[in-house]
C-alpha positions, -999 to 999 in steps of 0.1 A, spaced: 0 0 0 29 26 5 44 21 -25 10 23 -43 7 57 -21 44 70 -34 34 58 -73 4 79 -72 20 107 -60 48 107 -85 20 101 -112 4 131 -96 36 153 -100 30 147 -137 -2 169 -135 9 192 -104 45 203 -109 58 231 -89 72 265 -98 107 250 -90 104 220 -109 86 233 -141 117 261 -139 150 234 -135 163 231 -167 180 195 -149 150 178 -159 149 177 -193 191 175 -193 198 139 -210 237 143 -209 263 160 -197 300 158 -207 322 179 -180 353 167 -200 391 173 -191 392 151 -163 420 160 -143 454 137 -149 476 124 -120 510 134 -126 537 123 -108 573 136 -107 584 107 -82 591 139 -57 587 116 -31 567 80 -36 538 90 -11 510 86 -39 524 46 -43 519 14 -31 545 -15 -36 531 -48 -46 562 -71 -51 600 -65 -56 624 -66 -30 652 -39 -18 640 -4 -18 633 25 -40 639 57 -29 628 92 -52 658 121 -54 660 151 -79 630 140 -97 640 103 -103 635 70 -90 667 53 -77 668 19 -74 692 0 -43 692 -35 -58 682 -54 -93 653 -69 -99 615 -58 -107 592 -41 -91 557 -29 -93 538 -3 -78 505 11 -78 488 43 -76 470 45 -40 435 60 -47 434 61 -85 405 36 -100 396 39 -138 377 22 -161 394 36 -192 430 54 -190 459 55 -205 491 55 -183 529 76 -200 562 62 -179 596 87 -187 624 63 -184 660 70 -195 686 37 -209 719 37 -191 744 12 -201 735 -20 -182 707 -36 -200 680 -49 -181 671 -86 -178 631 -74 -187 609 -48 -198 596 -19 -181 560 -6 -185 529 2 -175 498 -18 -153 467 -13 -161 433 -26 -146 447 -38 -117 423 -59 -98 447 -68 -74 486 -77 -74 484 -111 -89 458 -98 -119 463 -67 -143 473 -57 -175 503 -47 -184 526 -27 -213 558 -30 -217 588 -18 -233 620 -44 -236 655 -31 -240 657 -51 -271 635 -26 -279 603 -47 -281 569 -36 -271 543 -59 -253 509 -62 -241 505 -88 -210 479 -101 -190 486 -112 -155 462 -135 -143 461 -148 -109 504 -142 -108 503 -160 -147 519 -139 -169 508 -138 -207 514 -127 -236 484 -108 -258 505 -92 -283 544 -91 -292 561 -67 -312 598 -61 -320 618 -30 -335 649 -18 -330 669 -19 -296 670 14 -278 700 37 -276 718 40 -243 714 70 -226 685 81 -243 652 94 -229 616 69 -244 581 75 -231 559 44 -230 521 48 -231 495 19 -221 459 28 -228 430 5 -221 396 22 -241 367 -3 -234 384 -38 -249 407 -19 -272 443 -20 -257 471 4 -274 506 7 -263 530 28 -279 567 42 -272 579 80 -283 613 94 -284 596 125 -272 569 138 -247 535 128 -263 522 156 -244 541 176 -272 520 161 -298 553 137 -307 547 109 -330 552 79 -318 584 55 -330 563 23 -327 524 12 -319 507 -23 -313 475 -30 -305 450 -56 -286 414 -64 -282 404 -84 -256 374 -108 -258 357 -137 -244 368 -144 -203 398 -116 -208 371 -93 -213 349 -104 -184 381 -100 -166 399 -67 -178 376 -54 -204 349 -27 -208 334 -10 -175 360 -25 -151 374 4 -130 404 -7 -110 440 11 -101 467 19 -123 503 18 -122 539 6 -134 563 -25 -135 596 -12 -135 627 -38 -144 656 -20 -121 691 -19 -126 712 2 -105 728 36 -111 716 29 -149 675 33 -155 658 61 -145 622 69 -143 614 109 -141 579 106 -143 544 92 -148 509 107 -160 479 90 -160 450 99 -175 414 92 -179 400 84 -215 367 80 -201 347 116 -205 319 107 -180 280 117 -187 273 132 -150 237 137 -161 231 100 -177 252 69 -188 262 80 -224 299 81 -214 326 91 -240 356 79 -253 389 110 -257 401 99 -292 432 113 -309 448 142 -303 438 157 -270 452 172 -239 435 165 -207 434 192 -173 431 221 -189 417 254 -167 379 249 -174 353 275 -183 335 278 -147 350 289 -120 337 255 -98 372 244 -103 359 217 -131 385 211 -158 386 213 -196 397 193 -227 422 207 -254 412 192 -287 443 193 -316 418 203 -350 432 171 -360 429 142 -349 412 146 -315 376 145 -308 350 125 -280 326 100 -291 296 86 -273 282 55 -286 244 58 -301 220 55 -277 181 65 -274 183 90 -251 211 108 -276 182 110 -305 166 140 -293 144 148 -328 137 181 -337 129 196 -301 164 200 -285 190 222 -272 228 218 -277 248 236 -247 289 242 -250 312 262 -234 340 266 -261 372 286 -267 389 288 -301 428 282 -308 426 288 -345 400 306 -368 383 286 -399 353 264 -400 351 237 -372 325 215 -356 318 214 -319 294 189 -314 277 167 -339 252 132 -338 260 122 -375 238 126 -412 200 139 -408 207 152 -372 219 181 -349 251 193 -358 265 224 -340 298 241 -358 313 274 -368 303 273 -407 310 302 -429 322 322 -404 297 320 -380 280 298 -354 254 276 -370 227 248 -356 226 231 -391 210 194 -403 238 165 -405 242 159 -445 214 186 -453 218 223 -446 220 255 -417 188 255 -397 201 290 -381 234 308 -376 250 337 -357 246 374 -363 280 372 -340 309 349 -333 340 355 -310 374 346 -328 404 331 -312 402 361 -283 418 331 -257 384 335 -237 357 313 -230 321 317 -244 293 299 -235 267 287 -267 234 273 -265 215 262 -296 176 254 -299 151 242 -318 113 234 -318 97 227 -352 103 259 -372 117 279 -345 157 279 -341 176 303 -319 215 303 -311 230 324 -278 260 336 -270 270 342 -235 238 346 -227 225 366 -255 201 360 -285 222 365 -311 203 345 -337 199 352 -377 167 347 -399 149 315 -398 140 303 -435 122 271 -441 141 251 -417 150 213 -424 137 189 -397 159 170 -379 156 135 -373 169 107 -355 204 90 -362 225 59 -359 258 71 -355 276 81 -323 271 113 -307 309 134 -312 324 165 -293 350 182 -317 335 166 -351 304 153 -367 316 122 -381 350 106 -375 362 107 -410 354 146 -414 380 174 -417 373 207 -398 379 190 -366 377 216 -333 408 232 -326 406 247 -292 391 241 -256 358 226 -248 336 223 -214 306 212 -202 288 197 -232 251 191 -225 219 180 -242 185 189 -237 150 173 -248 135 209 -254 143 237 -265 153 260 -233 135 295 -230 163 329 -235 154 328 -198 167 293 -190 199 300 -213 206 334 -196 206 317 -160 233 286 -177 252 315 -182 250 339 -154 258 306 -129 290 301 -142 313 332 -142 351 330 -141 368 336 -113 380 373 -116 399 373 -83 417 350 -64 416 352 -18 440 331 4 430 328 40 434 361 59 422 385 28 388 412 33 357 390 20 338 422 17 360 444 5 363 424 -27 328 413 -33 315 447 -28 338 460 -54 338 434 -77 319 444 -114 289 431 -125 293 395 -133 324 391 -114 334 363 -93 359 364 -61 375 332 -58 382 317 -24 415 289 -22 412 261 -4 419 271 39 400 283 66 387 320 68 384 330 103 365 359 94 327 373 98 315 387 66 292 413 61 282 423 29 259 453 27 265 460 -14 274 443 -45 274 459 -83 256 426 -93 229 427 -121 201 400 -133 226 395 -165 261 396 -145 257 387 -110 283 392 -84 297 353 -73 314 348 -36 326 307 -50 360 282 -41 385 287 -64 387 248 -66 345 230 -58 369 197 -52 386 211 -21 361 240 -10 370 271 9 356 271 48 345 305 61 344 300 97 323 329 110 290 341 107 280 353 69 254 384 67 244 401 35 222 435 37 220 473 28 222 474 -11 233 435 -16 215 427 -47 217 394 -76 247 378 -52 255 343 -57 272 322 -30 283 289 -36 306 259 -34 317 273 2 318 254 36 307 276 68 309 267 102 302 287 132 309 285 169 288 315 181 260 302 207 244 332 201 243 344 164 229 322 129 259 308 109 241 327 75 214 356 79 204 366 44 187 401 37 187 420 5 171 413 -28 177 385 -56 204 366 -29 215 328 -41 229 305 -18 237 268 -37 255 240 -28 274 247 1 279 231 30 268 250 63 268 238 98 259 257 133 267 253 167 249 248 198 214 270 202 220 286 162 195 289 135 225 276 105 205 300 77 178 328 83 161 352 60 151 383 73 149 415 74 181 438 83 187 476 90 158 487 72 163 462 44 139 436 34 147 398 22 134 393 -11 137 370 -38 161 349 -20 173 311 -32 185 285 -12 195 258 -34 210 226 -30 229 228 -1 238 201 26 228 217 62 234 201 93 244 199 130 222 229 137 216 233 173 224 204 200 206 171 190 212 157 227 197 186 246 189 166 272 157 188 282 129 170 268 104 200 267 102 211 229 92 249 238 130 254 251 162 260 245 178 243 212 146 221 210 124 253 198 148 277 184 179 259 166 162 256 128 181 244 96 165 270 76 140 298 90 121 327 73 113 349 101 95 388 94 99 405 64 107 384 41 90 372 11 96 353 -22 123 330 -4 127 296 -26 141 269 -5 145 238 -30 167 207 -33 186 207 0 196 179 24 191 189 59 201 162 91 208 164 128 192 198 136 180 200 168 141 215 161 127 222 128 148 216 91 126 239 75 105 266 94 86 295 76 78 314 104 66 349 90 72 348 55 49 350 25 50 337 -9 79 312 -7 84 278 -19 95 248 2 106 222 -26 122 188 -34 138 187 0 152 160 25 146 164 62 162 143 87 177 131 125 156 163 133 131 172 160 103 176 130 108 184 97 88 209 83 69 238 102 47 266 95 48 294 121 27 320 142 42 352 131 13 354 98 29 337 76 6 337 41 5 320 5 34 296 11 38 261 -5 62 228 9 54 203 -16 79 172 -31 97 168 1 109 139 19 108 133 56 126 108 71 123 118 105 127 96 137 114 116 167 77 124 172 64 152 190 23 158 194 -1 186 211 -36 194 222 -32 228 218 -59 238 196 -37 261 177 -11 237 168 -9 207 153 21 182 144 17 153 117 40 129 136 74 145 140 74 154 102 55 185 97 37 212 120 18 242 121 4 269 147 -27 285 139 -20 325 141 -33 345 116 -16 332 85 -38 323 52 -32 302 24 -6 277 32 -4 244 16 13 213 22 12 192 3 25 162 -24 52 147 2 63 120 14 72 116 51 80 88 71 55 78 104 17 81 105 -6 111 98 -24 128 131 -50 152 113 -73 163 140 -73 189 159 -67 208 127 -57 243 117 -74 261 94 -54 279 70 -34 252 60 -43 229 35 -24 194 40 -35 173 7 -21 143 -15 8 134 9 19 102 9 36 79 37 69 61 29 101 52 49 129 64 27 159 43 27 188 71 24 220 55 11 243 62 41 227 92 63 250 85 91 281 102 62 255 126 52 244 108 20 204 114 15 202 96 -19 177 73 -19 184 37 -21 171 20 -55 136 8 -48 133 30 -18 96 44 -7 98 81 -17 113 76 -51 99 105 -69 103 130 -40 134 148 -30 165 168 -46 166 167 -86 190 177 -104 225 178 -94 233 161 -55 235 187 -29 266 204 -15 302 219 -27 
């Protein structure tokens, strides 16, 4: 019965969607290339990133080189690093004592007795090896000449799916050298259960040692999987291509360097790639060499997005231009963000945000295809490849509003200045132009910022953001924004606070964003509070998929729910003046009263959030509170709390309200966990088409709020992106 309950409701949401889901462009995102993954590079500094598996003496790293103590092999792998596809690039250099072996590279290392393995033989040989269960054999042998002593070779092992390639350079492949001599593999049958496609394991190398003679100065690996975060249409990097490169947002994500050769990304063909003649095509992109070149393509009859003639064009695979640019940057070395649509006869193209389309004549329609989806080229065989940088590739199933495209663009500024621990916060926000974006590095600010102005517009906000989302910046201190703060955007920050006195975030001012950070309170703290501040209303505030938690002291031991953390310590409160506050798509746990309490304001949204380890969930207040909605939430709440007071009521410990003089509240399309106590009820809140379910969360004692495949709830909850830095 309660996963009947939880089907009807998400078959509801198709008829009822809320003005936070109809608005996230996530939904109708069907893939998502973030490309550039970031190499690990290794200039054997020190051996810290490496694990020995066999070989005996010791191996010590001085001046940028391994140095062997005895004979003898060795192999190592990299602690931590676990890829499906990769390629791996050893440095070594010949001395005059030839080794007894080759050296090379391990792939797919499932553990020390299985793994794949390239190497290069001093006879100058190359070979691909499987090692199974401490068996080594052969796949492929191939010989060439014997290497030079004293003389500098790169080796390169790639694994792509089943394909194996191992090659050896006389120079830095990195460079773009050519390489001396290639031989290839593919695996099949039980070596491809084994080592093949989709097995993500550790990398690393096999080194043959002879001492004072070989040395090894360094080792890349990198990824040649370009992961889908938005679906399972992964890529394969092809060619000519440089991996790490500084990426287009400033959330730290890398970019990919395509040659305008050889190098492009290819996706197999899949269903949810055929996207018919409804669709958007979204690229960041920035040009190394002028000249007619294709960014992303799906092959004949279908989208193809490219710079034709000039000029940035949506145009038909094997047919004709649908629509192109009145405008297109050159090779200026900056990034520019494109978006391309189309809906029957309607076709647009923008440019960092801006319509910049040409006439629309009789466009063709576009249709589904068979070949693979490509980043860089159309088809495989084409000339005109990209030459240049490319980020954050993403498809749509419609075509996104100018809206929609502006707010892609606005979210992802550049970082325009860079802070280290101990700089002035407001100083630099406060001053920074429209659309700029002050960059935090990773450390601990043990500062208070208040931020009472900002030169932010609708089109160029003003960003507060980590320089690197992987290793976010921590602002320990209380955050306030106020006075003339207006079209702000914080995110990808940590804050903690230690105050038992003041809220870890109090947000006033108009058009404020707050998204995926992490914030935490202390003892008897609100962690984030709308309100109203010297004079200064909060309006049109967003509070977007963050992670809040430990708000307040979940062990008060005082019992009494009317005192101390029990009452006042809320995840998230709207308290007077304040209005238009959307609160959507966050995880909230171990807060010591209510996740999510609108208290006094009016016309906000409540939406697609998780509540849990709380006192109760969701709450609305006595201070008039009017025309506010919590719908598509989950509750997963443990304690239970219940009243006679005839101007309060609780529905088990997951949702409350008191009376006052508030109008028009709704509650309604959630899920919570427990049983429902309507009566007494309060009349200006509606509480309609909720459903029970026990979500199964996928490890809330980390913090992790996903829900578990087949859990009650599915349907409810966060979209889009996960919550957090």
């Amino acid at each position: 019965m309660t996963r009947l309950l939880a089907l009807t409701a998400a078959l509801a949401a198709c008829l009822i969607l809320s003005t936070a889901a109809s608005a996230d462009v996530a939904d109708s995102r069907v893939a998502q290339w973030r490309l550039g993954e970031q190499p690990v590079f290794d200039d054997f500094g020190t051996l810290d990133a490496w694990t020995f598996d066999s070989g005996s003496g010791t191996l010590s790293a001085s001046g940028g080189q391994l140095v062997p103590s005895t004979t003898g092999e060795k192999r190592l792998h990299l602690t931590g690093s676990s890829y499906a596809d990769a390629q791996g690039t050893l440095a070594l250099t010949t001395g005059s004592t030839t080794p007894s072996s080759g050296n090379g590279v391990v792939l797919r290392r499932r553990d020390s007795s299985n793994f794949l393995l390239g190497t290069l033989n001093p006879s100058g040989g190359l070979g691909i090896w499987k090692v199974d269960n401490g068996s080594f054999s052969a796949l492929q042998l191939q010989t060439r000449a014997a290497l030079s002593t004293g003389t500098q070779y790169w080796v390169r092992f790639s694994a792509a799916g089943n394909a194996l390639t191992l090659k050896v350079y006389s120079a830095d492949p990195a460079g773009g050298a050519a390489a001396l001599t290639t031989t290839t593999h593919t695996l099949s049958g039980a070596d491809a259960t084994k080592f093949g496609a989709g097995v993500a394991a550790p990398a690393g190398i096999r080194l043959d040692l002879v001492p004072t003679d070989y040395r090894y100065s360094d080792f890349k690996l990198e990824p040649l999987r370009a992961a889908d975060s938005a679906g399972s249409n992964h890529g394969t990097y092809t060619g000519g291509f440089t991996l790490g490169q500084s990426g287009a947002t400033s959330d730290g994500d890398k970019a990919v360097k395509l040659d305008g050769s050889t190098g492009y990304v290819t996706a197999p063909d899949a269903n949810a790639l055929d996207l018919g003649d409804s669709l958007s095509v979204e690229a960041w992109f920035k040009r190394n060499a002028t000249g007619d070149q294709t960014l992303v393509g799906k092959g004949q009859n279908a989208y193809v997005l490219s710079i034709t003639d000039g000029k940035l064009t949506l145009r038909k695979g094997g047919d004709g231009n649908i629509v192109q640019s009145t405008t297109t940057p050159g090779a200026d070395g900056n990034w520019h963000h494109v978006v391309a649509t189309k809906n029957g006869s309607n076709a647009k193209i923008y440019l960092d945000g801006a319509d910049v389309s040409g006439s629309v004549t009789n466009p063709p329609t576009l249709l589904d295809s068979a070949d693979a989806l490509n980043i860089g080229t159309n088809l495989a065989g084409d000339s005109g490849k990209w030459n240049g940088w490319v980020d954050d590739v993403a498809l749509y199933t419609r075509a996104l509003s100018a809206a929609e495209v502006g707010r892609l663009f606005k979210v992802t500024t550049r970082c325009t200045q860079t802070l280290s621990p101990g700089a002035n916060i407001p100083t630099a926000v406060q001053n920074a132009a429209a659309g700029g974006a002050v960059c935090l590095n990773a450390g601990t600010y043990n500062t208070e910022p208040t931020i009472s102005s900002t030169n932010g517009t609708e089109s160029a906000p003003v960003t507060l953001t980590s320089a690197n989302s992987d290793n976010p910046a921590t602002i320990n201190g209380r955050l306030v924004t106020g006075g003339t703060a207006k079209w702000l955007r914080v995110s990808h920050l940590k804050f903690t606070w230690s105050s038992t006195e003041q809220d870890t975030i109090a947000l006033s001012g108009d058009h404020i964003t707050l998204e995926h950070n992490d914030i935490s309170g202390s003892n008897d703290t609100i962690c984030i509070v709308t309100t109203g501040w010297q004079g200064v209303d909060a309006t049109n505030i967003e509070i977007d998929h963050n992670k809040i938690h430990d708000c307040g002291d979940v062990n008060d031991p005082n019992p009494d729910i009317n005192a101390g953390d029990r009452s006042h310590a809320q995840g998230v409160y709207t308290s007077t003046d304040s209005s238009h506050i959307e609160v959507t798509n966050n995880w909230c746990w171990d807060v010591a009263a209510r996740c999510y309490q609108e208290r006094a304001g009016t016309n906000d949204l409540w939406s697609h959030n998780v509540a849990d380890y709380d006192n109760w969930g969701y709450h609305f207040g006595d201070l008039n509170p009017h025309d506010n909605i919590m719908e598509w939430n989950i509750s997963g709440t443990h304690e239970h709390h219940y009243t006679t007071n005839s101007q309060l009521f609780y529905y088990g410990g997951d949702f409350s309200a008191n009376g006052g003089t508030g109008v028009n509240q709704k509650f309604r399309n959630n899920c919570w966990q427990g049983e429902a106590y309507p009566s007494p009820m309060v009349s200006n809140v509606t509480v309609e088409n909720n459903v029970i379910g026990y979500p199964q969360f996928v490890d809330p004692a980390n913090g992790d709020f996903r829900l578990r495949k087949g859990s009650d709830c599915e349907g409810y909850g966060p979209t889009g992106a996960l919550p957090g830095p």
